[in-house]
N, C-alpha and C positions, 0 to 999 in steps of 0.2 A: 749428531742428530740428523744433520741431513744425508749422509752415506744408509742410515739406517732408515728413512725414507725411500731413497733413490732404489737399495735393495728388495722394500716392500714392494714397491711398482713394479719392481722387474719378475717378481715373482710370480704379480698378481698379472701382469703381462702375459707371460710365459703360460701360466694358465690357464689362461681364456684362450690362448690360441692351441694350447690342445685338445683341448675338450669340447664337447659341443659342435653344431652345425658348423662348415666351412663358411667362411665370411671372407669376400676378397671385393673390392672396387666398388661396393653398394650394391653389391647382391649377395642372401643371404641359401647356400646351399644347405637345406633341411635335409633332405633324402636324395638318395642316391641306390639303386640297387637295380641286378639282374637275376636274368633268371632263363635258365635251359626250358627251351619250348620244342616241340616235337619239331617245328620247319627251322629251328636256333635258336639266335641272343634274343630275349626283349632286354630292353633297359626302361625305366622308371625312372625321373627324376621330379623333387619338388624345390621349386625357390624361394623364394619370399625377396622383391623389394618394391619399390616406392620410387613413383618417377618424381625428379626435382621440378621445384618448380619451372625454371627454364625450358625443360622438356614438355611438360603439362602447356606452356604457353604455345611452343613451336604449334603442337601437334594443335593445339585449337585456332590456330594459324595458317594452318592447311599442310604441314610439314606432316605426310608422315614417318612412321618410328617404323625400323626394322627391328628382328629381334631374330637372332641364329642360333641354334644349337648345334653344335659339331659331336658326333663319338666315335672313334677308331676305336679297332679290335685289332690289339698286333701281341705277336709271337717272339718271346725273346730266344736270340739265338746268340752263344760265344762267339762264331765265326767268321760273322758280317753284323751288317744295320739288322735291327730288330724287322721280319717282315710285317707288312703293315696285312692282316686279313680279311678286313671287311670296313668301311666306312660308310656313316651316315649323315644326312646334313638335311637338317630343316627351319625354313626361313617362313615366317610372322610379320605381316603387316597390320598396321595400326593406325590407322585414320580416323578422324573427324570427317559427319558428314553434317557442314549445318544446315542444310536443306530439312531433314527427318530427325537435326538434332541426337544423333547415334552415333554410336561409336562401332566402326569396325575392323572384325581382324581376319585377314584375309590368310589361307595357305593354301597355292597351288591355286587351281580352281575354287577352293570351297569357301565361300565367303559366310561368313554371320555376325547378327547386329545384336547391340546389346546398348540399355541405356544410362547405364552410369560408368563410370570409366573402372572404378572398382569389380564391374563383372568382366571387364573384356581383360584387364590384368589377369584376373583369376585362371583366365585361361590358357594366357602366354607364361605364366609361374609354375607348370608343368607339364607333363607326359605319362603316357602309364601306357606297357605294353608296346613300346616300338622296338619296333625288330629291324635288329643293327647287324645281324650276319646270319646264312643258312649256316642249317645243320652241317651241307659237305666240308663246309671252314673252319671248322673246328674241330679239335681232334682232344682225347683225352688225354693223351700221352704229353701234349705240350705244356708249355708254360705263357700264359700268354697277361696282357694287362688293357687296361681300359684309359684312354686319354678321350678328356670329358670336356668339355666348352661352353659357355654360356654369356650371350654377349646385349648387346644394343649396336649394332653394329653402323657405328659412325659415317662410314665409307659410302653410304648409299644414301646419305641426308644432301641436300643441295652444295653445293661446293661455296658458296659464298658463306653458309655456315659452317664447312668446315677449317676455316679459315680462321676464326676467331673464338672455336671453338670452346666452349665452356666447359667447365668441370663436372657440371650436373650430368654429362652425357656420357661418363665413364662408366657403363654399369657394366660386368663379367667376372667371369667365374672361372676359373680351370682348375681342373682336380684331377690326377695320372694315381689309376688305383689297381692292382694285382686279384687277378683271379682265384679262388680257392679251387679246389679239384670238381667242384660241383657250378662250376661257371657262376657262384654267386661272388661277389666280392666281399676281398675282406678288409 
């Protein structure tokens, strides 16, 4: 009886982890895709997660959260390391400001406020249209793949918290996926 439970689970395990969004570390990778644009790659991603509470505490605490997204474009090659041909990186700040009682998220220069914590999420849980390499980088003839990244990047919170650091603050994603001939993935 129980071997033929243990089997069910494993099935029903096995399952869930093919199918359906990617799920790794508390974040929930819904979409994923690219697309051939006249100047190259955009890429599109959407997430979905849910900050713990410990994180929700920090951050009203004055701690803010970073948030990275990483996506290489590399060319597989038999004869050496695969080259790497184009790399993107963009970093999310996420503050509390309790002065205006706002929440905000910073990237680069461009700052904007939002008042409930559920809108400024909504904005760090995706991208649409970023362009991750020109057109001269990419060629038709190759064979090339996508190494995808999405984190909460712990390394940049105070150091006395990461020291003791808690589990609520694991959130990331990574997903390595193959080109079709048409630069969408498949």
């Amino acid at each position: 009886m129980f071997a033929r439970i243990a089997i069910a689970a494993f099935f029903a395990t096995l399952l869930a982890l093919t199918s359906g969004p990617v799920r790794a570390d508390g974040i929930e990778l819904s979409q994923l895709a690219t697309r051939r644009a006249d100047d190259g790659l955009e890429l599109s991603f959407t997430t979905h997660f849910e900050l713990s509470h410990a994180a929700e505490e920090a951050l009203h605490k004055g701690v803010p959260l970073y948030f990275v997204v990483e996506a290489a474009v590399l060319r597989n090659r038999w004869y050496w390391r695969d080259a790497r041909i184009a790399r993107g990186e963009r970093t999310w700040r996420l503050a509390w400001q309790p002065l205006t009682r706002q929440y905000r998220v910073s990237n680069g220069g461009l700052h904007q406020s939002f008042a409930t914590l559920e809108e400024a999420l909504t904005v760090l849980r995706g991208q649409s249209a970023w362009h991750i390499a020109d057109a001269k980088d990419i060629e038709d003839s190759g064979s090339y793949y996508l190494e995808f990244s999405y984190k909460l990047d712990v390394s940049q919170l105070p150091r006395p918290m990461q020291i003791g650091l808690q589990s609520g603050f694991a959130l990331s994603v990574e997903q390595k996926r193959n080109f079709a001939p048409d630069f969408s993935l498949k």
